[in-house]
C-alpha positions in Angstrom: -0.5 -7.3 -8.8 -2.0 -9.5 -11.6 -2.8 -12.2 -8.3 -6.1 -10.5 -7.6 -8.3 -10.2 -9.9 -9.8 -6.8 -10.5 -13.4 -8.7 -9.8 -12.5 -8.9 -6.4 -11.7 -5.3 -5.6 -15.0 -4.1 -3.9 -14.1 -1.0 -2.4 -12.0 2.7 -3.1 -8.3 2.5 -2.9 -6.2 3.9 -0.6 -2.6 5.3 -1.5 -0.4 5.4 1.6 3.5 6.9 2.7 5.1 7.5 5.9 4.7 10.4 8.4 7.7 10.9 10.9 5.6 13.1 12.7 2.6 11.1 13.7 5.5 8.1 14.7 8.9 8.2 14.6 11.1 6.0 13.0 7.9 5.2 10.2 10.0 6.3 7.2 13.3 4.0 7.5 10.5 1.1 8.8 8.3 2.0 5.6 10.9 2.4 3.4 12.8 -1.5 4.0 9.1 -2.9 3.9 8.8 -1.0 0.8 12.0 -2.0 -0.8 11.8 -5.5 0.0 8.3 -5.7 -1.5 9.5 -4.0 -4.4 12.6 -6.6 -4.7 10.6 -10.0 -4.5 7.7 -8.6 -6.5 5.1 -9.7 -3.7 2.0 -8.4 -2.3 1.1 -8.2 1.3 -2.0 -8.8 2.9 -3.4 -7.3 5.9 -6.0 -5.7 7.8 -7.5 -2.4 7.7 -9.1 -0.7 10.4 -9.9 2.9 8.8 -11.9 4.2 12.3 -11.6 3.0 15.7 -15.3 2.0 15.3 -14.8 1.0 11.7 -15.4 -2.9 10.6 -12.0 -4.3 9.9 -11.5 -5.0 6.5 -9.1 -7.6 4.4 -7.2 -5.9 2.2 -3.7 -6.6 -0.5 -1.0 -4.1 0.0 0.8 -3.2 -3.4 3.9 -1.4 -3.3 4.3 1.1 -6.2 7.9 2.0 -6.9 8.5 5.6 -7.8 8.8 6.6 -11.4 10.9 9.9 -12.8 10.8 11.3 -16.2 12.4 14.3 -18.4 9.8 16.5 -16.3 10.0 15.1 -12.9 8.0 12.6 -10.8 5.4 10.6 -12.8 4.2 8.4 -9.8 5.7 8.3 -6.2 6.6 5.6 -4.3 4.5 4.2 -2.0 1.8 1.4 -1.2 -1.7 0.9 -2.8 -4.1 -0.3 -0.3 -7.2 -2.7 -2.0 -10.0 -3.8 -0.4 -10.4 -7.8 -0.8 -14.2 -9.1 -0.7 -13.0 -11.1 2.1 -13.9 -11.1 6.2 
């Protein structure tokens, strides 16, 4: 996460999981991508496409690894979605 600087984060964040219902088989797919990103400490980039007549945008794909205390779940597990300044 420290490989792009916070300068270049230009628009919201988006926090993303998996649905099963909206396409099957997304959890177990979502969940190795997650886990492997999670294990070699890297980020992904990709494209985001928000609307069908949306502008695509660049963006770095964090995973965030689920964190449990005394109380329960702190943060869940998932992948933070940043908009690069980049076309």
């Amino acid at each position: 996460q420290d490989s792009i600087p916070v300068t270049h984060i230009v628009d919201k964040t988006y926090f993303i999981y998996p649905n099963d219902e909206g396409a099957e088989g997304s959890t177990d797919a979502f969940a190795n991508l997650h886990a492997a990103m999670l294990r070699k400490k890297v980020v992904a980039i990709g494209e985001l496409l928000t609307r069908v007549t949306a502008i695509p945008r660049m963006v770095a794909i964090f995973p965030q690894a689920e964190r449990l205390e005394e109380g329960g779940q702190v943060t869940p597990p998932g992948m933070i979605i940043v908009s690069l300044p980049y076309e």
